[in-house]
py3Dmol code that shows the C-alpha trace and the ligand (Angstrom):
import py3Dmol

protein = """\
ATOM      1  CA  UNK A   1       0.000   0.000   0.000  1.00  0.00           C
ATOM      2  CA  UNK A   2       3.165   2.126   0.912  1.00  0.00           C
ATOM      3  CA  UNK A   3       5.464   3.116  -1.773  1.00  0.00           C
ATOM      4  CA  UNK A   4       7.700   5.894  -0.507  1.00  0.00           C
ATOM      5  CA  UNK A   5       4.922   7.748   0.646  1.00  0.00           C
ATOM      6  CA  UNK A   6       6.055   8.923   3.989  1.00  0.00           C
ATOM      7  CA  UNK A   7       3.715   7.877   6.750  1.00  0.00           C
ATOM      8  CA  UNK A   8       3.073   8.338  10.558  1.00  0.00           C
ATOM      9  CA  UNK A   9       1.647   6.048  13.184  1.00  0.00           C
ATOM     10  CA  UNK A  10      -0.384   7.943  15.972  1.00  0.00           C
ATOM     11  CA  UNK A  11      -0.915   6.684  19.589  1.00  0.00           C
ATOM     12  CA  UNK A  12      -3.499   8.050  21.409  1.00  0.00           C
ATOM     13  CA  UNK A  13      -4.787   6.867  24.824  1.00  0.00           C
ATOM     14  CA  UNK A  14      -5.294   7.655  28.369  1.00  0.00           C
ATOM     15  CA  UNK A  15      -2.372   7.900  30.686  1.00  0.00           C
ATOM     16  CA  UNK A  16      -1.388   4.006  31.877  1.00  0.00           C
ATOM     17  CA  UNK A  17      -2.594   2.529  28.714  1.00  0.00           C
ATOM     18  CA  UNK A  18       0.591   1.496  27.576  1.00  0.00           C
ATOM     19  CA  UNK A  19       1.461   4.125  24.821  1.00  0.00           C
ATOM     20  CA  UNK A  20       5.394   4.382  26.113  1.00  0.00           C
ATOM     21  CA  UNK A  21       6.022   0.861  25.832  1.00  0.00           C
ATOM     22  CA  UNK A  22       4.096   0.397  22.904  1.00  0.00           C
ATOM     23  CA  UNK A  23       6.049   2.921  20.842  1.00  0.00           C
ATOM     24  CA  UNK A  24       9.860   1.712  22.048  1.00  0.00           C
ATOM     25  CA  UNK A  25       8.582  -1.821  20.981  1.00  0.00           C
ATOM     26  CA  UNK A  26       7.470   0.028  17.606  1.00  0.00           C
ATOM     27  CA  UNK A  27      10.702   1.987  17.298  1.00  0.00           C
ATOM     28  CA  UNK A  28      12.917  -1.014  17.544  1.00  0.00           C
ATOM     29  CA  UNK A  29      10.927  -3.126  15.087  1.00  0.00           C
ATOM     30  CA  UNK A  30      10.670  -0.622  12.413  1.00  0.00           C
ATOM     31  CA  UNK A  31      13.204   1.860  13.152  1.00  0.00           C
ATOM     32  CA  UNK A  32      10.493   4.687  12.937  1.00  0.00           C
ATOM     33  CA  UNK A  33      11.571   8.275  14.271  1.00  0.00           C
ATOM     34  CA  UNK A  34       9.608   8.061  18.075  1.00  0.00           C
ATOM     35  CA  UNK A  35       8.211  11.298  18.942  1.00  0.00           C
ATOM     36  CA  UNK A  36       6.668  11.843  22.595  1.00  0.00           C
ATOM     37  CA  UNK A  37       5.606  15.545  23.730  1.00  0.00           C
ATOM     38  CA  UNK A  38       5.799  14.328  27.508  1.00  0.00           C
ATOM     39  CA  UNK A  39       8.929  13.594  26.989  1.00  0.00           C
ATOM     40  CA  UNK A  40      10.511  16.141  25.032  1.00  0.00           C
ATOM     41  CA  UNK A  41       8.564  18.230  27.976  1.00  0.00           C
ATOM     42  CA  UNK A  42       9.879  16.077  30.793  1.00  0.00           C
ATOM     43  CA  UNK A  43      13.379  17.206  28.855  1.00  0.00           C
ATOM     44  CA  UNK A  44      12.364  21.099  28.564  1.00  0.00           C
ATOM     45  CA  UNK A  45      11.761  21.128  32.277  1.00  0.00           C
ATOM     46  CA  UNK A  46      14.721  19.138  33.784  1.00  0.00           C
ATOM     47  CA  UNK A  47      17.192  21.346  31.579  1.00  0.00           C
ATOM     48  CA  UNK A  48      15.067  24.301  33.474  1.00  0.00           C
ATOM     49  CA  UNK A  49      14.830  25.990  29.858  1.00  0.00           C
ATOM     50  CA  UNK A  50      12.606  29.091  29.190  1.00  0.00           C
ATOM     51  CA  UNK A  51       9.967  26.869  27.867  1.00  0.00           C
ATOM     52  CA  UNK A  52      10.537  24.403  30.564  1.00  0.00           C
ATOM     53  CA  UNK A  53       9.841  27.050  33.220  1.00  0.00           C
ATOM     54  CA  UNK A  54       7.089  28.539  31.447  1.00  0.00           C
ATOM     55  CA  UNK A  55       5.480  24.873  31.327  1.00  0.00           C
ATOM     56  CA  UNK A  56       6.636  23.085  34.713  1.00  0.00           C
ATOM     57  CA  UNK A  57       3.164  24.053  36.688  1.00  0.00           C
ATOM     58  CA  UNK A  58       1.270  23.173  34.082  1.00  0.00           C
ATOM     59  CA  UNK A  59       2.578  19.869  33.854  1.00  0.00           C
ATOM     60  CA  UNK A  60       2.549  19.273  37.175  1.00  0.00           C
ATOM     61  CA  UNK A  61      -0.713  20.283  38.103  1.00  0.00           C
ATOM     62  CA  UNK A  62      -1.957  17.508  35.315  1.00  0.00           C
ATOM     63  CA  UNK A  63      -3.247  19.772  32.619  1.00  0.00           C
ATOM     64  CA  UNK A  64      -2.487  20.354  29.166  1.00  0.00           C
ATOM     65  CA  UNK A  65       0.465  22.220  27.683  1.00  0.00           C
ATOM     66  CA  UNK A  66      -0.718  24.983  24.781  1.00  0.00           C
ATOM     67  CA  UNK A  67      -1.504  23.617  21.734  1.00  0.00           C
ATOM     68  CA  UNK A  68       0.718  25.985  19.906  1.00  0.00           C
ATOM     69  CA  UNK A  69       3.625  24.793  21.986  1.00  0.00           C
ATOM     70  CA  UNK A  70       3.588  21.547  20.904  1.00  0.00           C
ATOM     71  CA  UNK A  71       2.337  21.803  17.249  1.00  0.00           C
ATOM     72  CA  UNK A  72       5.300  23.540  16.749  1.00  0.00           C
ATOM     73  CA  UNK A  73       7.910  21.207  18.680  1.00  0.00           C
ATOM     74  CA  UNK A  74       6.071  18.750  16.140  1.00  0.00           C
ATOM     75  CA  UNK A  75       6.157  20.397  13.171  1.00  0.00           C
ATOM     76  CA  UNK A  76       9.783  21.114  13.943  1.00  0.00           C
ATOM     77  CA  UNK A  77      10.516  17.244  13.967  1.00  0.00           C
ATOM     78  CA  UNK A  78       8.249  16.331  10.718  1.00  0.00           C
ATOM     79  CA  UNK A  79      10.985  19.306   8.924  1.00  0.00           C
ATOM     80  CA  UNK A  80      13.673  17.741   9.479  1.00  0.00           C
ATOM     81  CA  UNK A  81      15.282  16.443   6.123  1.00  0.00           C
ATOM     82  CA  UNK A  82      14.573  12.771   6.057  1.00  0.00           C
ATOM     83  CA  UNK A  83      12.240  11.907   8.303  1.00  0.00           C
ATOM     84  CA  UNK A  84       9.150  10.110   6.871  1.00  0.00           C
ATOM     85  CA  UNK A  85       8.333   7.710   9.577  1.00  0.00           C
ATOM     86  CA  UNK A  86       7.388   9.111  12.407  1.00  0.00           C
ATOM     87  CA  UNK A  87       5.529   7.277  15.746  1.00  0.00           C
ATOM     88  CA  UNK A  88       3.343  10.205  17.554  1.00  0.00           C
ATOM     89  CA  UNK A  89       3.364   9.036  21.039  1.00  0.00           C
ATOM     90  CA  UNK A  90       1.112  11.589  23.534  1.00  0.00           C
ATOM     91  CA  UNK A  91       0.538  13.919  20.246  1.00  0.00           C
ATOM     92  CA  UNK A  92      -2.230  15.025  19.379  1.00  0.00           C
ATOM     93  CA  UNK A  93      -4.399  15.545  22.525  1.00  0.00           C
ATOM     94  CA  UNK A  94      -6.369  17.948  21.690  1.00  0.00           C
ATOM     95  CA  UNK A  95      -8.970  18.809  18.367  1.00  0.00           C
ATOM     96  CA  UNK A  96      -7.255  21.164  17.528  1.00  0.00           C
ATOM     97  CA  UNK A  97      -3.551  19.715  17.994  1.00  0.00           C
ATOM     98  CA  UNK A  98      -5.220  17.036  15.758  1.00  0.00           C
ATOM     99  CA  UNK A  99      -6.257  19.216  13.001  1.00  0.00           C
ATOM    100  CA  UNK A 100      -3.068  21.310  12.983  1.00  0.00           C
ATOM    101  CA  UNK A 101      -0.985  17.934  12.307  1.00  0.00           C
ATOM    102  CA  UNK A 102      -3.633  16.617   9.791  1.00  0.00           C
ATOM    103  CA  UNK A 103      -3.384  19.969   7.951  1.00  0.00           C
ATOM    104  CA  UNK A 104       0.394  19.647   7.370  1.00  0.00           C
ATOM    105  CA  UNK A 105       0.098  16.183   7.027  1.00  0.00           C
ATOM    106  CA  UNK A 106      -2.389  15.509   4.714  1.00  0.00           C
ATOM    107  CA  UNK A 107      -0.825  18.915   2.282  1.00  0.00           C
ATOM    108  CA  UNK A 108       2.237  16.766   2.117  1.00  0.00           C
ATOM    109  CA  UNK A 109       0.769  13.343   0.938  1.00  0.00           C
ATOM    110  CA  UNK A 110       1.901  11.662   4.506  1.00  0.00           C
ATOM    111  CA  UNK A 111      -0.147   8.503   5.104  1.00  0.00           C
ATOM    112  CA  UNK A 112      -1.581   8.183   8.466  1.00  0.00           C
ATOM    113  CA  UNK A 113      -2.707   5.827  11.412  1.00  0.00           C
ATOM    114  CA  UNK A 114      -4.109   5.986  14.199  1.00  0.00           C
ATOM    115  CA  UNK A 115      -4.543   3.428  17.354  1.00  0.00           C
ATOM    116  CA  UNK A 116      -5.950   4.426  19.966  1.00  0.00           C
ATOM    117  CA  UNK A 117      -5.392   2.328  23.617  1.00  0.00           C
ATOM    118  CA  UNK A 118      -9.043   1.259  25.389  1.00  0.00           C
ATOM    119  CA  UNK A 119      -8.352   0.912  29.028  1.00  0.00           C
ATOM    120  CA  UNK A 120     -10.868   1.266  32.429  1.00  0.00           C
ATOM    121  CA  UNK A 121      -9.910   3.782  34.793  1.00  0.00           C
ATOM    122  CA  UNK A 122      -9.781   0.934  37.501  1.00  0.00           C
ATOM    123  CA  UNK A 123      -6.766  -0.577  35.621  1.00  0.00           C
ATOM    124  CA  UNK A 124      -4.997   2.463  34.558  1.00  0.00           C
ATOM    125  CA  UNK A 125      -4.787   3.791  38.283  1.00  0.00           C
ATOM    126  CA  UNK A 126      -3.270   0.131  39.414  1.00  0.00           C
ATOM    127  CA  UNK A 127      -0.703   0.564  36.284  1.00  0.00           C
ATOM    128  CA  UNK A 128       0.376   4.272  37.047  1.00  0.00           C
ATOM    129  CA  UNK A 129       0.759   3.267  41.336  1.00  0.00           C
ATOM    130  CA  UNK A 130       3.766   0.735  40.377  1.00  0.00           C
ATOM    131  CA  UNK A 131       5.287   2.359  36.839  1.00  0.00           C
ATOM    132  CA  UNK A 132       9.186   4.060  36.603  1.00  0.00           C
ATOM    133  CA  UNK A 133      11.388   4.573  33.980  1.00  0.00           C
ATOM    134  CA  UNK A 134      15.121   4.293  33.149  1.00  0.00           C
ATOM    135  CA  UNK A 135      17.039   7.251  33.493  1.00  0.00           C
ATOM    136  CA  UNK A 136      19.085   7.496  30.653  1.00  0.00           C
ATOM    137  CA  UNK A 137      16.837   6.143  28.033  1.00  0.00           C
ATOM    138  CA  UNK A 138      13.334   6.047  29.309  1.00  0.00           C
ATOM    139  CA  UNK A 139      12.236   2.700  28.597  1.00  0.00           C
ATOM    140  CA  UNK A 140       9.302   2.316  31.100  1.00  0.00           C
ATOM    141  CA  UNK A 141       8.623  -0.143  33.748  1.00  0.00           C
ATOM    142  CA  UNK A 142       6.105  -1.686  35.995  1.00  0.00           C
ATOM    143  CA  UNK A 143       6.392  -2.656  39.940  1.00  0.00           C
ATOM    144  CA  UNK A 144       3.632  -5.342  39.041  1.00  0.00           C
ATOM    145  CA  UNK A 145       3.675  -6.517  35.719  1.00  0.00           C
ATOM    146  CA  UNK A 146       7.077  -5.490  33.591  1.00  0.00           C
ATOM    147  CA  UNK A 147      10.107  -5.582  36.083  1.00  0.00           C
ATOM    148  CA  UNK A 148      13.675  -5.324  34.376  1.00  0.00           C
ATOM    149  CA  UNK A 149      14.922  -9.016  33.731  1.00  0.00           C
ATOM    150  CA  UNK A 150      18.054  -8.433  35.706  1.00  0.00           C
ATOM    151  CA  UNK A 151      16.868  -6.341  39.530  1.00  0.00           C
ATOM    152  CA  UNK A 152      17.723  -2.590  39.092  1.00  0.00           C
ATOM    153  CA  UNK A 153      19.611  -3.159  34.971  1.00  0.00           C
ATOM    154  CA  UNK A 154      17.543  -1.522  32.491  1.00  0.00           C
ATOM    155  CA  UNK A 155      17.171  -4.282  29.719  1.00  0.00           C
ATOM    156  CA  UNK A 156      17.797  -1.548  27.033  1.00  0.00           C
ATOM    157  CA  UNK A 157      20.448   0.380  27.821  1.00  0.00           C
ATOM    158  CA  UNK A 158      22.172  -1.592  31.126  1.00  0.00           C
ATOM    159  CA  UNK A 159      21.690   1.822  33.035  1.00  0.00           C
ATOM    160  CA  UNK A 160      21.082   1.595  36.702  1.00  0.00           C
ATOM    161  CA  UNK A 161      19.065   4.110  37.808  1.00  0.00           C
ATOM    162  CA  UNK A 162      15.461   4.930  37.820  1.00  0.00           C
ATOM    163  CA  UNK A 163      12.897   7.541  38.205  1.00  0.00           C
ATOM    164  CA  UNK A 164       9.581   7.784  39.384  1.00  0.00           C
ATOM    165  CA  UNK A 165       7.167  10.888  37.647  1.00  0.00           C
ATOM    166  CA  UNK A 166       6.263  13.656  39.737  1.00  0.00           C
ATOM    167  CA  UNK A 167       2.694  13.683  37.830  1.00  0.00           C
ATOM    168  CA  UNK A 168       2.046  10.129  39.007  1.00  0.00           C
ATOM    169  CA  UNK A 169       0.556  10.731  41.714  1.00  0.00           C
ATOM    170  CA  UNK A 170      -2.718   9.455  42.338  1.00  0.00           C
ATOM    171  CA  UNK A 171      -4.687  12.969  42.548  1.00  0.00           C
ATOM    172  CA  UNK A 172      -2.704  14.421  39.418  1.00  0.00           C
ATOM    173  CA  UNK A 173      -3.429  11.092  37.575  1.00  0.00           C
ATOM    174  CA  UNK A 174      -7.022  11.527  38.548  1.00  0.00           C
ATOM    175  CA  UNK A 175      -6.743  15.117  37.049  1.00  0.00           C
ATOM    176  CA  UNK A 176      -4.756  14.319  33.948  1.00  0.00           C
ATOM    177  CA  UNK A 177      -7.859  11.315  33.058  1.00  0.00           C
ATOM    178  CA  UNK A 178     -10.160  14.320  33.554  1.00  0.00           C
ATOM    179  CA  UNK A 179      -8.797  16.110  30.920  1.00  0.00           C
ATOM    180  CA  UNK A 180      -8.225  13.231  28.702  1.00  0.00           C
ATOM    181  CA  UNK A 181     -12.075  12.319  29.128  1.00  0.00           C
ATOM    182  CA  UNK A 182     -12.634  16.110  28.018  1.00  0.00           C
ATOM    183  CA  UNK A 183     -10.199  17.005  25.528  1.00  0.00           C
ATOM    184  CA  UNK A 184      -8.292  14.352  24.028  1.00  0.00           C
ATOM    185  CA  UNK A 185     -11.121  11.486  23.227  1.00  0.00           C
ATOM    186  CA  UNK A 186     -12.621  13.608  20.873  1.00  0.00           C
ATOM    187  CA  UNK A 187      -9.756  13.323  18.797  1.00  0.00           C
ATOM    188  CA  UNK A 188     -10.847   9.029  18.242  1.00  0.00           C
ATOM    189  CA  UNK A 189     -14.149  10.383  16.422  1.00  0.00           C
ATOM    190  CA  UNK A 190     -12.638  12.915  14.606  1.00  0.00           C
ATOM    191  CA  UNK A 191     -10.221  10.189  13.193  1.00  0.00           C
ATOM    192  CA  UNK A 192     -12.836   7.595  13.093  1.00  0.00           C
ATOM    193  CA  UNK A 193     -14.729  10.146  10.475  1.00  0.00           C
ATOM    194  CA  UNK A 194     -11.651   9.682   8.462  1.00  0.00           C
ATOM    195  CA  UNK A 195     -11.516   5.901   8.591  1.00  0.00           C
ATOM    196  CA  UNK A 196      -7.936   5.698   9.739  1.00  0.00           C
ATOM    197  CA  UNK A 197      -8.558   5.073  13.923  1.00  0.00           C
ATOM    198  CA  UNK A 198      -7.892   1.256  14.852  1.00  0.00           C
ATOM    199  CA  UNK A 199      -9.008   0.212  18.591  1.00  0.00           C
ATOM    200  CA  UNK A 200      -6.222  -1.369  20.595  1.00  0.00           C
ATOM    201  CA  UNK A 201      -7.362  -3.686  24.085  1.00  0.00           C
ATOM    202  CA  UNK A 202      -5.136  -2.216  26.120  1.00  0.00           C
ATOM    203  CA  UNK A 203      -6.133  -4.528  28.979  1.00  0.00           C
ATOM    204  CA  UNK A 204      -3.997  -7.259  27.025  1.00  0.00           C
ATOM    205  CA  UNK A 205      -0.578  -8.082  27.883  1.00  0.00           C
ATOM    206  CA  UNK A 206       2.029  -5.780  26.649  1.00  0.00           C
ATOM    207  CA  UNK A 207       3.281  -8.685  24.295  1.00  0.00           C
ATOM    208  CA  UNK A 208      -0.272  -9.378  22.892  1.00  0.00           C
ATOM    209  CA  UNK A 209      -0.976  -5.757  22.558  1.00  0.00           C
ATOM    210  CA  UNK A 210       2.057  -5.430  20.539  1.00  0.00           C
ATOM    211  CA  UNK A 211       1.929  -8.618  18.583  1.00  0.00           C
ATOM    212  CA  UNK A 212      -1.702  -6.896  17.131  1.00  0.00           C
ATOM    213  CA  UNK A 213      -0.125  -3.430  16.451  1.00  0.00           C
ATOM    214  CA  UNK A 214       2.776  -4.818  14.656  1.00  0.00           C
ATOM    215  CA  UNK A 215       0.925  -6.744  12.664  1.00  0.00           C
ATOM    216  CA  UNK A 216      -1.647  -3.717  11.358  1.00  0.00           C
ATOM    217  CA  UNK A 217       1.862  -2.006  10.437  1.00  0.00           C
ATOM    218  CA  UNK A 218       2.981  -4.837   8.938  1.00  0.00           C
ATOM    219  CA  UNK A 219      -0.739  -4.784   6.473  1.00  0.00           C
ATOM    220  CA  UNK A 220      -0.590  -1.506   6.284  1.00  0.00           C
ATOM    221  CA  UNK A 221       3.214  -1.482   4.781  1.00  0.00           C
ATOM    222  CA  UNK A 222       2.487  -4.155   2.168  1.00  0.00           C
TER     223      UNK A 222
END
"""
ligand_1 = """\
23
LIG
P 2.756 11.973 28.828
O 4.175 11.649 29.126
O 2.423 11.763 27.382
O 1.801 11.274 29.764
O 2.571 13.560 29.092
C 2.840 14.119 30.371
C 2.301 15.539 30.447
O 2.913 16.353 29.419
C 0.805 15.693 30.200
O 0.053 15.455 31.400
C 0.728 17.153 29.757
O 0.901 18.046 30.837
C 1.969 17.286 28.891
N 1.716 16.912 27.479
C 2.235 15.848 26.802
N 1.817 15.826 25.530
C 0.996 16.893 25.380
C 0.225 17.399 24.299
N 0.221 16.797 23.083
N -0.514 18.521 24.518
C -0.513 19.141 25.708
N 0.179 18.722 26.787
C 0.934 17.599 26.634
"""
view = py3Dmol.view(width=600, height=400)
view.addModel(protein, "pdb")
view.setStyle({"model": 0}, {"cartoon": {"style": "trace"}})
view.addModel(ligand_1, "xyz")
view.setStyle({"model": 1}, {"stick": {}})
view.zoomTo()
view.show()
């Protein structure tokens, strides 16, 4: 279906759903360009940049960076010379996020889809309670269901220490499902109109869930 036509997969899905881990399985299979806002913001604020500043209460009250802050770390990535595969992990999250990147996308012939992660609120407040990340490269983690397969050695990149998000906590988590609810789930009609969203059961193992995601890539780069 795909012949050098540049294309981008988007993840959308409540916080917990499994997004993260989704998207470094993706990126090692397919060797697609990985784009997260969170964490380019999580970057923004640690380096205590202007923007970082400007954003750090915002992020951790919960709520939603502006939209024209990250439409334009985004469009910044899709300029890049050469990049034309691109996994959107955590962008877009709002309507309007999502019709800003379909308007540059769409102009410039990029093929698009979309899965979006279906998980209870029950589940994703269990997930979030145990979750950390590796330090150096992020790959994400789980108290309860995805330790590291050698105590305290991150199986990607051997590094040994760990971090647990500030905006994990249970009332922020709460908060940031709110706004989810409100502003981002919108977004599945509005690519459900255009016949490019396809449901994932997030409630599946990480291994199942990936297993049916690479294999919808895999159809949809025949
Ligand atoms: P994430 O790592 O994707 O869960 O994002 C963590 C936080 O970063 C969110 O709770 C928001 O504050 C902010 N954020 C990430 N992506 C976006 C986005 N596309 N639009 C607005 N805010 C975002």
């Amino acid at each position: 279906m795909l012949k050098n036509c540049p294309y981008a997969i988007i993840f959308i899905g409540p916080p917990g759903s499994g997004k993260g881990t989704q998207a470094s399985i993706l990126r090692q299979k397919f060797n697609f360009f990985s784009f997260s806002t969170g964490n380019e913001l999580r970057k923004e604020i640690d380096k205590k940049s202007v923007l970082g500043l400007k954003i750090k209460k915002i992020y951790d009250e919960g709520a939603l960076v502006p939209d024209d802050i990250v439409v334009e770390m985004a469009k910044k990535v899709l300029e890049q010379e050469g990049i034309n595969k691109v996994l959107f992990d955590g962008f877009p999250r709002t309507l309007e996020q999502a019709k800003s990147l379909s308007l540059f996308l769409e102009c410039k012939n990029w093929f698009v889809r979309v899965f979006y992660f279906d998980l209870d609120t029950k589940v994703i407040l269990d997930r979030i309670a145990g979750r950390f990340s590796c330090k150096i490269c992020n790959q994400g983690y789980n108290e309860k269901t995805l330790k590291p397969k050698v105590d305290g050695v991150c199986d990607n990149c051997g590094g040994c220490e760990f971090v647990w998000r500030d905006d994990d906590k249970r009332e922020t988590v709460l908060k940031r499902l709110d706004f989810y609810e409100k502003m981002t789930s919108p977004i599945v009609d509005y690519y459900k109109k255009k016949n490019i969203a396809y449901r994932v059961d997030a409630s599946l193992s990480a291994d199942q869930v990936s297993e049916k995601v690479i294999a919808s890539v895999e159809e949809m780069l025949k």
